[in-house]
C-alpha positions as CSV (number, residue, x, y, z in Angstrom):
1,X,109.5,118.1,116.6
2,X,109.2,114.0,115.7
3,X,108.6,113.0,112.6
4,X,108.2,108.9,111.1
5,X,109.0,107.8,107.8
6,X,107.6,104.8,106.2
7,X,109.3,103.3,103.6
8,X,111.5,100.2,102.5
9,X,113.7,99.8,104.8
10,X,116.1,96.1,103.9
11,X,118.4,96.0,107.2
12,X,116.5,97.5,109.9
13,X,119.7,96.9,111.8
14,X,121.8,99.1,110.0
15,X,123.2,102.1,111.9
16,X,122.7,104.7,109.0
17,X,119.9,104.9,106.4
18,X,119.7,107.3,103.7
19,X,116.5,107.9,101.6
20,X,116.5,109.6,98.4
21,X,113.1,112.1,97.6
22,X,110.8,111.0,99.9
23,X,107.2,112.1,99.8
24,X,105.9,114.3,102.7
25,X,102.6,114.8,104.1
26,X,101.0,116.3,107.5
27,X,104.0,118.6,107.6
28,X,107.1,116.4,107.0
29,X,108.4,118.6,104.9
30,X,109.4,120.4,107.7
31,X,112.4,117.4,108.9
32,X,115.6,119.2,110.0
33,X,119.1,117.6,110.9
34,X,118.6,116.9,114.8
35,X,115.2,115.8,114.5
36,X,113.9,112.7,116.4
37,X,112.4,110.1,113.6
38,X,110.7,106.8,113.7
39,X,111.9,104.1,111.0
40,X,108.2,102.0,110.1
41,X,109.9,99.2,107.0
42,X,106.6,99.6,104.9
43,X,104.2,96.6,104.4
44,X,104.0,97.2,101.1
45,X,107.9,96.3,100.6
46,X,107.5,93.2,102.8
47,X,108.4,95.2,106.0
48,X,106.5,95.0,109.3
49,X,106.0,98.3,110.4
50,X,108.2,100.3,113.5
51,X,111.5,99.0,113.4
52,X,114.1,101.7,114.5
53,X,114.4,105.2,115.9
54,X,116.8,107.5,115.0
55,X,118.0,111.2,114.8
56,X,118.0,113.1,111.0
57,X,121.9,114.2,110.1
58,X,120.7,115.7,107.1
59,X,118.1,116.9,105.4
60,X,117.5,118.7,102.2
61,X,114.0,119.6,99.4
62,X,114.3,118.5,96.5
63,X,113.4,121.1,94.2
64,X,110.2,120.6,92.2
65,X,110.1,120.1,88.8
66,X,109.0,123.0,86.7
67,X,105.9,122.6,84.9
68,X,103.7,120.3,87.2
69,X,101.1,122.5,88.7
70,X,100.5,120.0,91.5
71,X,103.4,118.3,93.2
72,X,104.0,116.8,96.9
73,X,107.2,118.4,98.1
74,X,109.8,115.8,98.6
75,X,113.0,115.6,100.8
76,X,116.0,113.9,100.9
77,X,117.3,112.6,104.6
78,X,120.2,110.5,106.4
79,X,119.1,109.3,109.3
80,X,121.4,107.3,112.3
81,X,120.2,104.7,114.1
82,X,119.9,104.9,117.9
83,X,117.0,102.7,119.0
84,X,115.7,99.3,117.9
85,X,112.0,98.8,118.5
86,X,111.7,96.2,121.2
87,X,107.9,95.3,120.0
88,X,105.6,95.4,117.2
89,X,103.3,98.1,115.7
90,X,102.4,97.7,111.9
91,X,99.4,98.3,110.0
92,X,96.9,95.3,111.4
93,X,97.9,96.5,115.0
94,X,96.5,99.8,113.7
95,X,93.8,99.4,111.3
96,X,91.0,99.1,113.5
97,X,91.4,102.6,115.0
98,X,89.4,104.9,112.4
99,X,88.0,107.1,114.5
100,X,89.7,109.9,113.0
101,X,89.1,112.7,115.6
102,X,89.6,110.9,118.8
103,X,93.1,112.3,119.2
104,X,94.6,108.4,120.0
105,X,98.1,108.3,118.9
106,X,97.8,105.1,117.5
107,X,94.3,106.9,115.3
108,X,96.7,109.2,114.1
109,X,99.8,106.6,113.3
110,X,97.0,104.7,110.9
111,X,95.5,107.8,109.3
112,X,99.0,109.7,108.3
113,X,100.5,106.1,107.1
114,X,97.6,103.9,106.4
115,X,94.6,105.8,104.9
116,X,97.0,106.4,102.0
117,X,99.1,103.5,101.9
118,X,102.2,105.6,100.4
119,X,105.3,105.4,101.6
120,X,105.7,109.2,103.3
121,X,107.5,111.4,105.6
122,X,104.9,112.6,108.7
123,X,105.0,115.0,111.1
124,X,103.7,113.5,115.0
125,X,102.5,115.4,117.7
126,X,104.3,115.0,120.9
127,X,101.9,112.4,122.5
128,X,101.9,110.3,119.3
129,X,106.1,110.1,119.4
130,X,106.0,109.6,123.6
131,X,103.4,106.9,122.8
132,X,105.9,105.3,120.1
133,X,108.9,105.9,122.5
134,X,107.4,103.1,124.4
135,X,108.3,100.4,121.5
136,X,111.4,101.0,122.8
């Protein structure tokens, strides 16, 4: 399975990038060491969307905190670098595709990272990753 993470990336160049306790949603919680991610530096940290693919060498919960009913399971993964993106997809290349059921992979890019602006771990189907294979 393919999975993209949006978050603050500095150095989209760098060959290894760790993240500590990420959030997950739309089944990113399921991310396992050999898995195929996109790297999307998040807009809201000055990023400009898809910047990188790589393959997960690690991955590992982090175990919820006792007490809080309600709590988005988090994960901790190192990712290496294998692919820069060679062109541009961010948020305003996205934002006018709301049409939430059309099954577009770009529809579904902007409503897993974009109708909630976190910063998140997603699960893609498999046209939505071939469709982003092409940035690169």
């Amino acid at each position: 399975m393919a999975f993209a993470i949006k978050a603050e990336i500095r150095d989209p160049q760098a060959e290894m990038f760790a993240f500590t306790a990420q959030k997950t949603m739309y089944g990113g919680k399921h991310i396992a060491a050999g898995d195929t991610v996109f790297l999307f530096a998040s807009e809201n940290e000055g990023g400009q969307g898809l910047v990188a693919r790589g393959v997960v060498i690690s991955a590992e919960a982090v175990a919820r905190t006792s007490g809080i009913i309600r709590q988005t399971p988090r994960v901790s993964v190192v990712i290496r670098r294998n692919a820069l993106a060679t062109r541009p997809l961010g948020r305003r290349d996205l934002k006018h595709l709301t049409d939430w059921k059309d099954g577009e992979p770009g529809t579904e890019l902007n409503f897993k990272f974009y109708r909630q602006a976190t910063d998140k771990i997603v699960g893609l189907s498999d046209r939505t990753a071939a469709f982003l294979d092409g940035f690169f």
